[in-house]
Backbone as a chain_set.jsonl record, in Angstrom:
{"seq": "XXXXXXXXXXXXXXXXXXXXXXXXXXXXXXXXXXXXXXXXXXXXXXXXXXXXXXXXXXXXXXXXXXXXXXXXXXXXXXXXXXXXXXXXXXXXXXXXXXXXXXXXXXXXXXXXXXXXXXXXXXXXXXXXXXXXXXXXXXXXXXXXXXXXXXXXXXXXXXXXXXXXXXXXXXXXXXXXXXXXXXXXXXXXXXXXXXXXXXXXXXX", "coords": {"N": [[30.227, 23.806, 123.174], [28.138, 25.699, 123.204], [28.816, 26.716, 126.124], [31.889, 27.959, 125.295], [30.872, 29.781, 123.442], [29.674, 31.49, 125.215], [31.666, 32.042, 126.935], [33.042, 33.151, 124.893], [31.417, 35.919, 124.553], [31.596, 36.989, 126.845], [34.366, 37.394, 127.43], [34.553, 39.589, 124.901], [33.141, 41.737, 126.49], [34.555, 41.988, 128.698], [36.9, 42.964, 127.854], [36.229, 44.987, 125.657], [36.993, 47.685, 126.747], [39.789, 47.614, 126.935], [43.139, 47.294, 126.46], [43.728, 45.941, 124.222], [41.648, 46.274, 122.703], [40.362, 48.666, 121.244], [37.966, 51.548, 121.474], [36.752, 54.132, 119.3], [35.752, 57.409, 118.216], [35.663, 58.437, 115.892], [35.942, 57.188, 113.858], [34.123, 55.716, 110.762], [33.558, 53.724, 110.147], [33.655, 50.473, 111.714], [34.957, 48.036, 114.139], [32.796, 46.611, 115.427], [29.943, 48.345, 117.0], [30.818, 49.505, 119.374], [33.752, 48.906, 118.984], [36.885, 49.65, 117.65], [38.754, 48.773, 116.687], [41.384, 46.098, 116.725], [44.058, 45.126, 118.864], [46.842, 43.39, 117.885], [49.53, 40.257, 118.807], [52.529, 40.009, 116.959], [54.978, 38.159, 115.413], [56.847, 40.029, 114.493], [56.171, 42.489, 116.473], [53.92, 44.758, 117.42], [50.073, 44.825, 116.031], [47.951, 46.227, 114.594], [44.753, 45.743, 113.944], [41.556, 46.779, 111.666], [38.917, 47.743, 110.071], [39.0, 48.852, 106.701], [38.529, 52.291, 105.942], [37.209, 53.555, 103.58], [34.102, 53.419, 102.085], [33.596, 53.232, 99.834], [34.987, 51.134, 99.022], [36.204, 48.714, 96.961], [36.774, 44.642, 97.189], [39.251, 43.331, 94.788], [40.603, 41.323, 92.328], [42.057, 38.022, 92.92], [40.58, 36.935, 95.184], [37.815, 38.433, 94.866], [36.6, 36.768, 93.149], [34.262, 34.699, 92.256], [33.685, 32.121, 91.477], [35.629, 28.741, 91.089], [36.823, 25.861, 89.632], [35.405, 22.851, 90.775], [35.855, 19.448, 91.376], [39.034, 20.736, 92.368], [38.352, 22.556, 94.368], [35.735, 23.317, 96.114], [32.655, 24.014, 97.607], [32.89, 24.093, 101.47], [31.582, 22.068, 103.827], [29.262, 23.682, 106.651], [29.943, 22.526, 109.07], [32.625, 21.009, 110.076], [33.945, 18.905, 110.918], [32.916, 16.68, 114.099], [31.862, 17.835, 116.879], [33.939, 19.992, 116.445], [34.042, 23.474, 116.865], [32.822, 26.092, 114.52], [33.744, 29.255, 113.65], [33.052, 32.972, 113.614], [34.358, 36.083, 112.751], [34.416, 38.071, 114.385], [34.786, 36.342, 116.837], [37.265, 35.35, 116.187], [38.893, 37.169, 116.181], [39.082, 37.385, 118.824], [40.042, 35.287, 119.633], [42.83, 35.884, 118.539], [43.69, 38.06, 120.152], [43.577, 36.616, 122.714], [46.507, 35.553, 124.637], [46.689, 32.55, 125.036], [45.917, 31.381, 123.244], [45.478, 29.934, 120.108], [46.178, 31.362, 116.09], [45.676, 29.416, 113.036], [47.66, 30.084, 110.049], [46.077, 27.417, 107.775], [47.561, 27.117, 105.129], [49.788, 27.09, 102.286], [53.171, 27.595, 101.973], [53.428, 29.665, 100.519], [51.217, 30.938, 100.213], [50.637, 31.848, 102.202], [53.058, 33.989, 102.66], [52.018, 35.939, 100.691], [50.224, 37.014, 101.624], [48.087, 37.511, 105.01], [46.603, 36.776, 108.028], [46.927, 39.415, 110.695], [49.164, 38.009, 113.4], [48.638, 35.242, 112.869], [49.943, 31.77, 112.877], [51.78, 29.767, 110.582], [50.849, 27.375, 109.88], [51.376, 24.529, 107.255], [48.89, 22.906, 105.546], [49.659, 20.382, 104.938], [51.652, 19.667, 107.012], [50.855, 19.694, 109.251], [50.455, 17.547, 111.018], [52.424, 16.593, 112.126], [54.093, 18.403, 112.843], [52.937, 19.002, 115.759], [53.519, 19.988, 118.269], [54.135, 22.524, 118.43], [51.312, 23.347, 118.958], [50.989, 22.969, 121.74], [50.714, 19.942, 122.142], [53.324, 16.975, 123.253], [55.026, 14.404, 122.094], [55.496, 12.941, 119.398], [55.045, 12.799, 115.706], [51.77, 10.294, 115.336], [52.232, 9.148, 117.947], [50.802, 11.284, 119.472], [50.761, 13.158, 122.57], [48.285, 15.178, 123.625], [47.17, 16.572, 125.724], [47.603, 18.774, 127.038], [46.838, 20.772, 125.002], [46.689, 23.467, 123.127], [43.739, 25.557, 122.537], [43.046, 26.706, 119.255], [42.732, 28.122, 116.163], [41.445, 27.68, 112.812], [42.175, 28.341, 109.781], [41.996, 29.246, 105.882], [41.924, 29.873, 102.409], [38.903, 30.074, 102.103], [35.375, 29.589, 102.009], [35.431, 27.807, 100.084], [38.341, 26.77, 100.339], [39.865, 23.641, 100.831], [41.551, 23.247, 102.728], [42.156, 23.953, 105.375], [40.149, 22.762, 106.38], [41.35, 19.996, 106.216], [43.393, 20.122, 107.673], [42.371, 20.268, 110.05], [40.981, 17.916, 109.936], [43.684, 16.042, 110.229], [44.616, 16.617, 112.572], [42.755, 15.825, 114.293], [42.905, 12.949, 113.99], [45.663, 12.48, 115.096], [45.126, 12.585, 117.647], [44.026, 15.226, 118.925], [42.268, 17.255, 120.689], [38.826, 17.765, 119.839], [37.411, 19.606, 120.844], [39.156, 21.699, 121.496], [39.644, 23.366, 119.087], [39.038, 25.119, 116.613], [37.056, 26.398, 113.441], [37.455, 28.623, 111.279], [35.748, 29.578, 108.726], [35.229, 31.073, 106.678], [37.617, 32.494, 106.401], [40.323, 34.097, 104.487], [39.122, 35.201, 102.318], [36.405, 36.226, 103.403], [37.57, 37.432, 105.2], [38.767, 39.716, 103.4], [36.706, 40.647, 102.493], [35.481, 42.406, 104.228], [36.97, 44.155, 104.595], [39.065, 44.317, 106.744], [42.481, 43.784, 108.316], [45.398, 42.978, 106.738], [48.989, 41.464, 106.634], [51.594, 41.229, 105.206], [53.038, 37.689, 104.894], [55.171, 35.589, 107.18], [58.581, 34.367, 106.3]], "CA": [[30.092, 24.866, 122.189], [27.439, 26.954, 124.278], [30.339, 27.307, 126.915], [32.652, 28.675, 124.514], [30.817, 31.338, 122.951], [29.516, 32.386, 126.321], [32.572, 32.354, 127.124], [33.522, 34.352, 124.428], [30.415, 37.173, 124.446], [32.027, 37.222, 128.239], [35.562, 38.26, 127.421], [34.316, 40.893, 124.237], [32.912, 42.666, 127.068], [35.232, 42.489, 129.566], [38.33, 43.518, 127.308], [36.247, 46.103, 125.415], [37.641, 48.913, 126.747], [41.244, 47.529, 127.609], [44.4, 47.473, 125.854], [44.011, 45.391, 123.122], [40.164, 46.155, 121.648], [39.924, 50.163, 121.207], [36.85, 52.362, 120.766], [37.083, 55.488, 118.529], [34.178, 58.047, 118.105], [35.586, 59.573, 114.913], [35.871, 56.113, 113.12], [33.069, 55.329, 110.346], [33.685, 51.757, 110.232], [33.794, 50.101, 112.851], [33.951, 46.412, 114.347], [31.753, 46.366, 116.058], [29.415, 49.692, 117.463], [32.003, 49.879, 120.707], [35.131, 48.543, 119.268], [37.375, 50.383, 115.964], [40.35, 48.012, 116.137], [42.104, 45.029, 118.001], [45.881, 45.163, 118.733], [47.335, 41.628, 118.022], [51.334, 40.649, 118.938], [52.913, 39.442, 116.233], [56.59, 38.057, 115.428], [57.166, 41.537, 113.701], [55.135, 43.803, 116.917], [52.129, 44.656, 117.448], [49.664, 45.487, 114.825], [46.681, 46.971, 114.786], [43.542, 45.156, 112.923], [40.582, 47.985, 111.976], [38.411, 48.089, 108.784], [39.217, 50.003, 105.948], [37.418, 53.204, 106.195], [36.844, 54.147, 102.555], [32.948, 52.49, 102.264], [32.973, 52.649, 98.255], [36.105, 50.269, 98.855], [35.704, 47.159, 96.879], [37.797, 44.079, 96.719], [39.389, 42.81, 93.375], [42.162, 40.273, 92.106], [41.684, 36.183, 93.374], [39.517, 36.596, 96.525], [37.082, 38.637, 94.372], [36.415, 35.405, 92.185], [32.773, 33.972, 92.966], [33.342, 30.47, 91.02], [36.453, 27.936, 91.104], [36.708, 24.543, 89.71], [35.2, 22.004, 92.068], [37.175, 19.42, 92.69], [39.135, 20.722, 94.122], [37.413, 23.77, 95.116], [34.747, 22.767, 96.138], [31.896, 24.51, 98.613], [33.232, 23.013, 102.098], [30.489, 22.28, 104.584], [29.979, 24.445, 107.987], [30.705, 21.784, 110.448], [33.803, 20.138, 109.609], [34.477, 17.697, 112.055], [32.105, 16.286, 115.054], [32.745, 18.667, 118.232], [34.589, 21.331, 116.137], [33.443, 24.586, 116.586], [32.798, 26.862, 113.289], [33.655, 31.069, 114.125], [33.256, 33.457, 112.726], [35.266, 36.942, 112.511], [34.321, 38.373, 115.785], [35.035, 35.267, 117.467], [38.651, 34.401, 115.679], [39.315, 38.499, 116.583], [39.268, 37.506, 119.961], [41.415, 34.29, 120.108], [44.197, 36.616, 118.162], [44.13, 38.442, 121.351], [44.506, 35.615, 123.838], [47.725, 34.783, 124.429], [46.58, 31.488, 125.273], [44.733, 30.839, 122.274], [46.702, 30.384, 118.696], [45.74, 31.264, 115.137], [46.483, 28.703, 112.01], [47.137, 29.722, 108.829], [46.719, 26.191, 107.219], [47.571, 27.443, 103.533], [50.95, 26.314, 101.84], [53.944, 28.861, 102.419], [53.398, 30.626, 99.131], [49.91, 31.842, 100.304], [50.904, 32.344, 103.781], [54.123, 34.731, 102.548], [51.7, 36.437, 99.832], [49.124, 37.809, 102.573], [47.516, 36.344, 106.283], [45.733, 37.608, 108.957], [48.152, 39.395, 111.669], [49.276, 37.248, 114.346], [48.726, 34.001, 112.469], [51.206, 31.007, 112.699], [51.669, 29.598, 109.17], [51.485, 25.273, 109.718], [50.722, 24.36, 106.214], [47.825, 21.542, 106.329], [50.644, 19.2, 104.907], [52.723, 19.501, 107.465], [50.418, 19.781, 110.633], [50.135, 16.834, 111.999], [53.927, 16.451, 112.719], [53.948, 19.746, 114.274], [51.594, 19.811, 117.108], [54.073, 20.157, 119.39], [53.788, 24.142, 118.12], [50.242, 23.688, 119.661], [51.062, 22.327, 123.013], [51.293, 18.369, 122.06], [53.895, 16.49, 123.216], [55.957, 13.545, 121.826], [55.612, 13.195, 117.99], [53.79, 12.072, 114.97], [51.534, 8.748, 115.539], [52.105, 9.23, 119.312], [51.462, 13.101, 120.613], [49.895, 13.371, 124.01], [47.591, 16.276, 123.54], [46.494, 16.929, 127.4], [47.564, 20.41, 127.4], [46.375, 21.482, 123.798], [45.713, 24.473, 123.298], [42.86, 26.141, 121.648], [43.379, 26.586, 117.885], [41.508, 28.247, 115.273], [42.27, 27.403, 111.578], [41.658, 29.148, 108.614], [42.712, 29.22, 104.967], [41.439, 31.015, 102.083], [37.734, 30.507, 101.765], [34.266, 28.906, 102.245], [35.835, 26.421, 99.332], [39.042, 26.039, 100.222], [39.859, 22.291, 101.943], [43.262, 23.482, 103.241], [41.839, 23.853, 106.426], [39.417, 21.068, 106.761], [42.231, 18.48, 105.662], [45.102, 19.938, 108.386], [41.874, 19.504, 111.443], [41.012, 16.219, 110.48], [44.904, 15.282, 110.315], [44.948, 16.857, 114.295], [41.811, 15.211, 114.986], [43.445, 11.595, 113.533], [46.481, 12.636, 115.872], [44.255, 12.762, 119.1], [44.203, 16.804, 119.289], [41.167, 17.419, 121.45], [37.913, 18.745, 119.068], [36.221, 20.7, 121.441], [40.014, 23.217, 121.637], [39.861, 22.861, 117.532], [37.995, 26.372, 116.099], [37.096, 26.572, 111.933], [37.414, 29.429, 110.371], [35.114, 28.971, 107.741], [35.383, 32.187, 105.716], [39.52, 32.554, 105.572], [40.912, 34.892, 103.835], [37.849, 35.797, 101.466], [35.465, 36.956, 104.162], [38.252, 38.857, 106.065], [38.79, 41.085, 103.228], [35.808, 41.484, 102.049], [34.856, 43.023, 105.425], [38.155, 45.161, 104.816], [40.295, 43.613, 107.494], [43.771, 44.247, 107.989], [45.938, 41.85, 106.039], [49.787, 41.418, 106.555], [52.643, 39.671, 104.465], [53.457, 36.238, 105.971], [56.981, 35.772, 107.457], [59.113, 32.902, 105.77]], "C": [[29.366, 26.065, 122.782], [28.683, 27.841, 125.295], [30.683, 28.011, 126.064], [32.06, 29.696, 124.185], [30.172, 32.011, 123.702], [30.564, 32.93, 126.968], [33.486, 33.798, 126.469], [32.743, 35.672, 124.321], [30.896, 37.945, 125.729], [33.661, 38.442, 128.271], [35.29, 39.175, 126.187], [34.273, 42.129, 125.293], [34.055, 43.189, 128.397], [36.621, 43.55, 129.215], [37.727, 44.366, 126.456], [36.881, 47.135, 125.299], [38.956, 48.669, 127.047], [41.942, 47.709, 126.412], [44.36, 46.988, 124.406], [42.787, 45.643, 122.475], [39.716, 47.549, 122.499], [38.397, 51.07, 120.274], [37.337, 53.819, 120.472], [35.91, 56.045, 117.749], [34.294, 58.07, 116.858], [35.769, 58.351, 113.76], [34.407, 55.851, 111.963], [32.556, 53.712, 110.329], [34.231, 50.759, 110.831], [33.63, 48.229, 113.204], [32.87, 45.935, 114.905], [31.325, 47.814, 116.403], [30.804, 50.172, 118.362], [33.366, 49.814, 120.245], [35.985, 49.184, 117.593], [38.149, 49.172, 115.566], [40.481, 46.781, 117.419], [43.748, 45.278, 117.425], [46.264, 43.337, 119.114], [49.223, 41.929, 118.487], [51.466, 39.889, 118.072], [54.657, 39.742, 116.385], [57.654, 39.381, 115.382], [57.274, 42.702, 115.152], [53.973, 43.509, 117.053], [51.663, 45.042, 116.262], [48.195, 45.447, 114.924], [45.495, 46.482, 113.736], [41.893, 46.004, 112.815], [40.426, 47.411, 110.109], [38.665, 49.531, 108.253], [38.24, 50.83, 105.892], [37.023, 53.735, 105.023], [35.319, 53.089, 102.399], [32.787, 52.792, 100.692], [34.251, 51.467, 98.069], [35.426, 48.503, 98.252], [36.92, 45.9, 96.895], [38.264, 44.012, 95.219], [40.467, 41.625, 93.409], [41.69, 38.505, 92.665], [40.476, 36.557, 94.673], [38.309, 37.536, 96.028], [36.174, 38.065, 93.515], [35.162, 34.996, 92.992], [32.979, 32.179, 92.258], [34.912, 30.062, 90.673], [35.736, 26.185, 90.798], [36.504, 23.96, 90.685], [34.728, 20.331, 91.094], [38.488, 20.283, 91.746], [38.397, 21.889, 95.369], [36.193, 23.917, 95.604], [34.214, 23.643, 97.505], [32.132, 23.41, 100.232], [31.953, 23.584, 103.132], [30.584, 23.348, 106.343], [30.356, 23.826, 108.903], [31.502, 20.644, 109.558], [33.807, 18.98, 109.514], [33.288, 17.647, 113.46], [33.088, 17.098, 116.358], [33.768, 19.555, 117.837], [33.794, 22.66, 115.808], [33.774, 25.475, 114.944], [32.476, 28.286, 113.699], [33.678, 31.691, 112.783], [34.269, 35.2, 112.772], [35.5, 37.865, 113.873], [35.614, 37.512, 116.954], [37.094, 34.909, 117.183], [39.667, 35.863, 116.302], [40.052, 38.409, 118.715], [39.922, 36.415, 120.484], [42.881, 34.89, 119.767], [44.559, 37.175, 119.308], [44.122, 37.841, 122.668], [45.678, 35.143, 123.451], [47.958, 33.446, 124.869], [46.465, 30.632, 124.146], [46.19, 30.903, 120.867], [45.281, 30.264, 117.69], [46.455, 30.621, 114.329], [46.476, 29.251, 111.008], [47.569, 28.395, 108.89], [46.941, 26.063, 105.929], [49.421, 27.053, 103.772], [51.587, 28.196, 102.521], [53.498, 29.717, 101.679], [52.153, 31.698, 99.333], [49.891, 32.935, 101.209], [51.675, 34.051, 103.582], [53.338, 36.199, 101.939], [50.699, 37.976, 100.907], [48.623, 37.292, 103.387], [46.927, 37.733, 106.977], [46.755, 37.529, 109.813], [47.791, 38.687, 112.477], [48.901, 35.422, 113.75], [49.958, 33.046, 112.325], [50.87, 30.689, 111.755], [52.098, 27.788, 109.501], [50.644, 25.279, 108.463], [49.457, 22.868, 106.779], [48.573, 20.26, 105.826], [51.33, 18.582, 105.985], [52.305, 19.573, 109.463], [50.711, 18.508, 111.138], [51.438, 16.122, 112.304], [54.916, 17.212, 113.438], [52.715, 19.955, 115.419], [52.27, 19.795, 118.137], [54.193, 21.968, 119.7], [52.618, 24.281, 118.672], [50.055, 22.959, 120.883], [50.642, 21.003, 122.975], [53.026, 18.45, 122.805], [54.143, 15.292, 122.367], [55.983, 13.735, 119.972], [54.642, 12.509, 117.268], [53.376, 10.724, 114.606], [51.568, 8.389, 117.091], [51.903, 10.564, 120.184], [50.37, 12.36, 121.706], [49.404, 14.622, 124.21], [46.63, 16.461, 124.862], [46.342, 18.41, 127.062], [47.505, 21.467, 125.983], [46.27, 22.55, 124.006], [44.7, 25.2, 122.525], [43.265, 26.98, 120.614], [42.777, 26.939, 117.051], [42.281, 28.213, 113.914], [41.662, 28.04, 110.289], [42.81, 28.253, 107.089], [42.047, 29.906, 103.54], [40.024, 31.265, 101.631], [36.587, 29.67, 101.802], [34.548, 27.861, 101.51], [37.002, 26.25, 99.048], [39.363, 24.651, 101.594], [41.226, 22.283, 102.34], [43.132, 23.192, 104.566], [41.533, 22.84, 106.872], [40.33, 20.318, 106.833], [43.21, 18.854, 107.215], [43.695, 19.771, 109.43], [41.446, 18.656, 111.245], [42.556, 15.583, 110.597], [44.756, 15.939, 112.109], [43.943, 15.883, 114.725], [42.393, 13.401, 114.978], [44.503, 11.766, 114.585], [46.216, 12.794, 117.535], [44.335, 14.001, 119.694], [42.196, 16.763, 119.438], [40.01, 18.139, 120.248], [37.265, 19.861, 119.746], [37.717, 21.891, 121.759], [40.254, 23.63, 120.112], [38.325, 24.2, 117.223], [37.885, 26.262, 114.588], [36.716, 28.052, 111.4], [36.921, 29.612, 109.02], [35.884, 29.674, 106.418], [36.283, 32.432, 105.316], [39.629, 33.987, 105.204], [39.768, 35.887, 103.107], [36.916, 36.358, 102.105], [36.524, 37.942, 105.087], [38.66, 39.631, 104.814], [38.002, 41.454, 102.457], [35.187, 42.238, 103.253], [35.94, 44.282, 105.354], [39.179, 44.808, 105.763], [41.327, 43.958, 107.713], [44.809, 42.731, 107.834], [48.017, 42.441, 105.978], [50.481, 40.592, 105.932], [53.192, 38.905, 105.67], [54.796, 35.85, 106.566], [57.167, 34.204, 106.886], [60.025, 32.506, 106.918]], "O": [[29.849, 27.195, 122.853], [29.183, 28.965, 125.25], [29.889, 28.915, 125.805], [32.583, 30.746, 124.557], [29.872, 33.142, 123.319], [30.543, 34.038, 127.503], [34.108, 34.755, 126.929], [33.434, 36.629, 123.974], [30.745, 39.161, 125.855], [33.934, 39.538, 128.76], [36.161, 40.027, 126.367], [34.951, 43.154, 125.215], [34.279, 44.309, 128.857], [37.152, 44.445, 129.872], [38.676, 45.023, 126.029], [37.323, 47.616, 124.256], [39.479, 49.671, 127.534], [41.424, 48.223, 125.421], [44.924, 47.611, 123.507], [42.81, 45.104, 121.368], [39.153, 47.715, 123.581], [38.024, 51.149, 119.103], [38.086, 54.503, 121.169], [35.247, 55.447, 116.902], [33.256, 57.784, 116.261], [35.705, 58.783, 112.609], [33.398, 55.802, 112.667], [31.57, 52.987, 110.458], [35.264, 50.215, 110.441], [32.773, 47.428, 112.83], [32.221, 44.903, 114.732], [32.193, 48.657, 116.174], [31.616, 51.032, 118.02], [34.22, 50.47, 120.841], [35.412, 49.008, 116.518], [38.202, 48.668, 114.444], [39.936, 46.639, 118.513], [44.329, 45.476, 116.357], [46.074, 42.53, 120.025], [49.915, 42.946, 118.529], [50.693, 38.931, 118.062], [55.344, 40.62, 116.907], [58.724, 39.633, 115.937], [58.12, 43.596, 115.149], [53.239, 42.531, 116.912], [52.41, 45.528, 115.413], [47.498, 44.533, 115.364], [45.491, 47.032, 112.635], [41.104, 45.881, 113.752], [41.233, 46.962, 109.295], [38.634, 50.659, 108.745], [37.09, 50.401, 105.8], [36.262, 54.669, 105.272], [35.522, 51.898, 102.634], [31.656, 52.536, 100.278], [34.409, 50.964, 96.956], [34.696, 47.634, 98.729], [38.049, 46.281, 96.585], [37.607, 44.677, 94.418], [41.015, 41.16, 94.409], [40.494, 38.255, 92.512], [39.371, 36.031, 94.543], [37.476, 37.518, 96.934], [35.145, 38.623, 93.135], [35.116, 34.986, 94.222], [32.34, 31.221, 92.692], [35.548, 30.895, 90.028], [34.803, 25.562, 91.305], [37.188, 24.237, 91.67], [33.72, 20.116, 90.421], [38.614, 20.261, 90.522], [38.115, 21.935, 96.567], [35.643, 24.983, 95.328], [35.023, 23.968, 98.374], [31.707, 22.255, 100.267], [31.486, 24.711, 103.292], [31.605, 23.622, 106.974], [31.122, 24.361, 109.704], [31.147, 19.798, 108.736], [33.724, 18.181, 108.58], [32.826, 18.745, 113.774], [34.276, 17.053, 116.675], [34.532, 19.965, 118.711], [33.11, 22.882, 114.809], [34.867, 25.415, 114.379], [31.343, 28.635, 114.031], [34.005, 31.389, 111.635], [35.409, 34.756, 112.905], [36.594, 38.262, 114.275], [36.656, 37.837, 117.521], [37.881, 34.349, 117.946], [40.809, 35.751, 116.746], [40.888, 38.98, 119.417], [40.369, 36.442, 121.63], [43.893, 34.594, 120.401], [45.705, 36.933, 119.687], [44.584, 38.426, 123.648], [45.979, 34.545, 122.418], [49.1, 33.046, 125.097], [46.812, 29.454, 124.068], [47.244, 31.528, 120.742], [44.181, 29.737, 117.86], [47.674, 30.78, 114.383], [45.35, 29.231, 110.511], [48.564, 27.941, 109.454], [46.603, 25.005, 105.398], [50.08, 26.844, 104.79], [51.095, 29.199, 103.038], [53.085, 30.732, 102.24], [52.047, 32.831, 98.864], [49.505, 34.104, 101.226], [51.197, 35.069, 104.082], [53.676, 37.312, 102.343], [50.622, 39.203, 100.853], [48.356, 36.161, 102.981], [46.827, 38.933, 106.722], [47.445, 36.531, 110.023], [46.603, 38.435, 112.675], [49.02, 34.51, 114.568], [50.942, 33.454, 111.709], [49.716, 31.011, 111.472], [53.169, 27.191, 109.401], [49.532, 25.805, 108.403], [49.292, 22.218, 107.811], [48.192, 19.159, 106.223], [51.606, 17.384, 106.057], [53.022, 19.53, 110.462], [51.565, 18.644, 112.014], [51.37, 14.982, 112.765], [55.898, 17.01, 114.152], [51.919, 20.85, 115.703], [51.627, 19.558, 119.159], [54.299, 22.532, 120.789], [52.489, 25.436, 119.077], [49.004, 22.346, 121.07], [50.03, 20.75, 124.012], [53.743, 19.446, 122.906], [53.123, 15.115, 121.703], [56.524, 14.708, 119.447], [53.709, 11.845, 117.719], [54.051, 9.985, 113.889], [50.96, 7.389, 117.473], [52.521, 10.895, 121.196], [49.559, 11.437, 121.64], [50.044, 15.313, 125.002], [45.4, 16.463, 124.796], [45.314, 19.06, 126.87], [47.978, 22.602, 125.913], [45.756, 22.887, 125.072], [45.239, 25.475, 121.453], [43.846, 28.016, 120.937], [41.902, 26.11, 116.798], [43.447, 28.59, 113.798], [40.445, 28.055, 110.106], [43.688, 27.389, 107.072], [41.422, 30.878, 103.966], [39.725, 32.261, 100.972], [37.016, 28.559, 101.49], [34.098, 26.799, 101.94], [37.299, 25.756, 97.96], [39.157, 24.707, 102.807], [41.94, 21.285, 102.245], [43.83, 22.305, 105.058], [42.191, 22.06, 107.561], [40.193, 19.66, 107.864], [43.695, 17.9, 107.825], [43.905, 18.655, 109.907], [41.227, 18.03, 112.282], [42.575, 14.478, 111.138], [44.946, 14.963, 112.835], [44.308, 15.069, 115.574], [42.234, 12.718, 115.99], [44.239, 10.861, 115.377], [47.047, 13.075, 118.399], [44.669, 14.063, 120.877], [41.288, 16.422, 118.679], [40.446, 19.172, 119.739], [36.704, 20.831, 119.235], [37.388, 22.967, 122.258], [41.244, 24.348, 119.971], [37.132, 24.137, 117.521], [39.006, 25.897, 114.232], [35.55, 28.381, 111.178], [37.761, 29.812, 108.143], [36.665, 29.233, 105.575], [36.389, 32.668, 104.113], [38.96, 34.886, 105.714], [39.622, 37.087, 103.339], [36.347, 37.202, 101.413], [36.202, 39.034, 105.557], [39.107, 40.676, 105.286], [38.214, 42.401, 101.699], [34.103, 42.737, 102.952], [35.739, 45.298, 106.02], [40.32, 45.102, 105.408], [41.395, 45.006, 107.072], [44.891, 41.765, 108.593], [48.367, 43.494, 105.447], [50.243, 39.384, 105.937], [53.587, 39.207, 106.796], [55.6, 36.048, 105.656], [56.4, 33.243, 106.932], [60.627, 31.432, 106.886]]}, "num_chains": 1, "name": "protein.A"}
């Protein structure tokens, strides 16, 4: 875990100023001091991820909601799973732009289609653990051979939803490595209350 996010404080700085994570003076709101935007690739293109610059901007509509029935909604804890890292928005910013690295949504289609974070693949958390061959597994479900995993961060829409949690313990039950296994705690609900840039989901 140390590794990793030395790892990652390592590549912020190095890719700073490159291609994909742009600084802009005339910006008010910013991701960071140095950085305005990240350019992700998505199925679509590229697309450009920058906070909304209006600062009386508020959210509204479902991800503005402070209280949901629990169960099922329930407050999910910050460490998931044993040896799964928990990021946070920085951090998930900068696996979108490895092209090594993948993002999950693990929300049903309907959520996925409605609104996601660009560059996200859409495995529902039903349906993961018979696809991990989409995250560099081999053979199939009940036997993958997860050698060449690759690092995975999973989201879904919020500090209490268990969409997420449920599809990385089904990888973790499938022998998908924990320490390439990222949580996205916040989802959906902390990327736009930060303003974010939010795209419809491809079916």
């Amino acid at each position: 875990m140390t590794r990793m996010i030395a790892l990652i404080s390592a590549m912020w700085l190095l890719l700073g100023s490159g291609a994909a994570f742009a600084a802009d003076d005339t910006k008010e709101v910013n991701i960071r001091p140095d950085i305005a935007s990240v350019e992700v690739q998505t199925e679509d293109g590229p697309v450009t991820i920058e906070r909304i610059q209006d600062t009386e901007h508020e959210i509204s509509g479902y991800f503005a909601k402070t209280s949901r029935a629990c169960p099922p909604f329930c407050i999910q804890p910050a460490k998931v799973a044993e040896g799964v890292a928990t990021i946070g928005e920085l951090e998930l910013l900068d696996m979108l732009a490895d092209p090594d690295a993948m993002v999950v949504d693990a929300r049903t289609v309907d959520w996925h289609a409605e609104e996601t974070i660009p560059g996200a693949l859409n495995i529902p958390y039903t349906e993961i653990a018979g696809r991990l061959d989409e995250l560099g597994c081999t053979g199939s479900s009940g036997a993958w051979d997860c050698t060449n995993a690759k690092q995975v961060a999973l989201y879904c829409n919020g500090l209490w939803c268990g969409q997420s949690p449920t599809a990385i313990r089904a990888m973790l039950r499938e022998t998908y490595p924990a320490d390439r296994i990222f949580y996205y705690r916040g989802g959906m609900q902390a990327w736009k209350i930060l303003g974010l840039t939010t795209v419809e989901g491809g079916l």
